[in-house]
Steps between C-alpha positions, in 0.01 A plus 500: 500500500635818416560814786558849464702710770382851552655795661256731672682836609274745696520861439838603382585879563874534440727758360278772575495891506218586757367833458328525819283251743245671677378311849240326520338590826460800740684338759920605448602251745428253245719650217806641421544839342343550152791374246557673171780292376620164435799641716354522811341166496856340518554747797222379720623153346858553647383596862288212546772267349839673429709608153350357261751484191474694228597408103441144483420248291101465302472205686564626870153538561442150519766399708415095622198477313670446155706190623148392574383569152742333353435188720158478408543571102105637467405470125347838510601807736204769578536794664265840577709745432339807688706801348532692178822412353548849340691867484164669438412783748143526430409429869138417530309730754480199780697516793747188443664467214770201369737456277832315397729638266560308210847399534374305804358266288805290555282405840249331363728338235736355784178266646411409124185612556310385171124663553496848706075563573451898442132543643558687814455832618869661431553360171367837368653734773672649236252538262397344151852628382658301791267179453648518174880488528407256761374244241798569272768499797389149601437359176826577378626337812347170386222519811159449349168692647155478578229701623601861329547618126473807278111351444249300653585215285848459579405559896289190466757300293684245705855484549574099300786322625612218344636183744606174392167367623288723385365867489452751762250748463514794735200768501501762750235720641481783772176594711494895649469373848864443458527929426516463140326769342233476240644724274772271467307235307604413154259583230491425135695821415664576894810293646456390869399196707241226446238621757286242642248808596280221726511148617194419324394171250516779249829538549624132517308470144729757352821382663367108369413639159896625507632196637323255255622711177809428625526133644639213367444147579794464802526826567522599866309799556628757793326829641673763654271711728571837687256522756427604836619677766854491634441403861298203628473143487089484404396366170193709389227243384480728147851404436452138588213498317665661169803291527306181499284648187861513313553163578155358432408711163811669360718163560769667727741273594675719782415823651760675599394766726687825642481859634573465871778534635567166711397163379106385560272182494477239196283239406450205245192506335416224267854429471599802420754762707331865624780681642286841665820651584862458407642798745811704367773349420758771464412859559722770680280556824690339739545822717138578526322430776153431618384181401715258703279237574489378150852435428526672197862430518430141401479383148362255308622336178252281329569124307108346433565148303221469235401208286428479126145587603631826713369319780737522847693297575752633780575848605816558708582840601859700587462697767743749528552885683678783424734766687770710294311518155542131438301130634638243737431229646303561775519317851356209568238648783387786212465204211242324820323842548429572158337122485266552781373842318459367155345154618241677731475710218402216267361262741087620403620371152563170574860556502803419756867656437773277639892535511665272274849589651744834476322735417238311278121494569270304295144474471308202616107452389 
């Protein structure tokens, strides 16, 4: 029987220039001072961990997690890459605004990242003129994308990857309760993000009609959703609801679910993986404070085993942290924390999450 390896990166938000963060709540002993530059993240950074070193390598940022990569050999890398990867300085009026320059590309290049998912709400920071040179940095990088275009069409179009047991087809949508904004949606003559404007049967019948113009027989079909809020372990009954829809009328294989910032429940529905939230998987807020209790500081790297049929099979999971810009190991007593939260997190769906050893969990059902 034939398997296919995946590689599920959360939200990826590296090699930025922050214009400015604005807080969150009235209360300032939950937040640091308003930042206005990539610069002065490193600086709260560096007091909460030390120097962190500057000019080095593309593939610094991933530290111990790409000896794990390599390990594991995943026949198809995916990652949500939450930034515009541009020089544009058409700063959209919103309060936080992202972006990587392009000669940072080398990042994304040094994980071999084959598939980055664009339907978020910073893709277009920068504009239409930044979504743009974003699509032409990262194909010319060899990274494929999904869920943004210069029209609707090509916002719908999946990113095809080609294994040696198959296809791959990865479609990617974004919902505003993730802070995307509506005039971001792609149109027939506008670039900008497949916007999945509800979570209605409507909506699964476009995102089907999509999927089946594209599918061929032994294709695995994945869906990238940005959803959600960034905080929080509850699964909203709408998004359970809608994810189960994909599975059960637009033939999604995976869904591969993101937008907060720490990892969330899962379930297996009719054989098939929901993944409700990924967390972050490498972002620059490690000096910000105020929302301790959810470990943001650990990561998760994702490996689902599929069958022919895109049915799971396995799903092991890295878990990793990070301090200085780049991941690590983490310690044993972190690796059994994070278990407890994601299994109680999972454990209405039928699920358990188990160590398999290091710093390994897998999922039992």
């Amino acid at each position: 029987m034939h398997t296919l390896r995946l590689m599920l990166c959360g939200d990826v938000m590296t090699g930025r220039g922050i214009d400015q963060i604005m807080p969150q709540s009235s209360d300032p002993a939950l937040f640091e001072p308003v930042v206005r530059s990539a610069k002065e993240y490193v600086t709260l950074a560096e007091k909460r961990y030390g120097t962190i070193p500057r000019n080095v390598e593309p593939d610094y940022i991933w530290g111990d997690a790409l000896p794990l990569i390599k390990q594991v050999q995943p026949d198809v890398r995916i990652a949500n890459l939450e930034t515009a990867v541009t020089t544009s300085d058409d700063r959209q009026r919103k309060g936080i605004n992202y972006r990587m320059h392009p000669a940072n590309v080398t990042c994304l290049q040094a994980a071999e990242l084959d598939v980055c998912t664009l339907a978020n709400n910073h893709v277009l920071d920068w504009g239409k003129q930044g979504l743009r040179e974003t699509l032409d940095v990262l194909q010319n990088a060899g990274i494929q994308t999904a869920g943004a275009g210069l029209d609707l069409n090509a916002a719908k179009a999946p990113a095809i990857h080609q294994t040696g047991e198959g296809r791959v087809l990865v479609f990617a949508g974004g919902h505003p309760d993730s802070g995307i904004e509506p005039g971001w949606a792609a149109t027939a003559s506008r670039p900008g993000v497949r916007l999945l404007r509800d979570f209605s049967s409507s909506t699964v019948a476009s995102i089907a009609q999509t999927i089946q113009a594209q599918r061929r027989d032994g294709d695995v079909v994945v869906y990238s959703i940005h959803w959600g809020g960034n905080w929080g372990y509850d699964i909203s009954q709408e998004h359970q609801a809608f994810a189960r829809m994909l599975i059960d009328e637009a033939g999604v294989d995976l869904v591969f679910g993101h937008s907060s910032h720490h990892p969330r429940g899962m379930e297996v529905y009719n054989k098939k993986l929901i993944l409700y939230g990924c967390g972050d998987l490498i972002n620059d807020y490690e000096g910000i404070t105020g929302y301790e209790q959810f470990r943001p500081d650990l990561r998760v790297l994702y490996f689902p085993l599929l069958n022919q049929h895109g049915d799971l099979k396995g799903l092991d999971m890295a878990v990793l942290d990070t301090a200085r810009f780049t991941l690590h190991r983490p310690a044993p007593e972190d690796v059994g924390w994070l278990r407890e939260r994601m299994a109680e997190a999972s454990r209405e769906s039928g699920v358990d999450v188990r160590s398999k050893g290091d710093n390994i969990l897998e999922l039992h059902w």
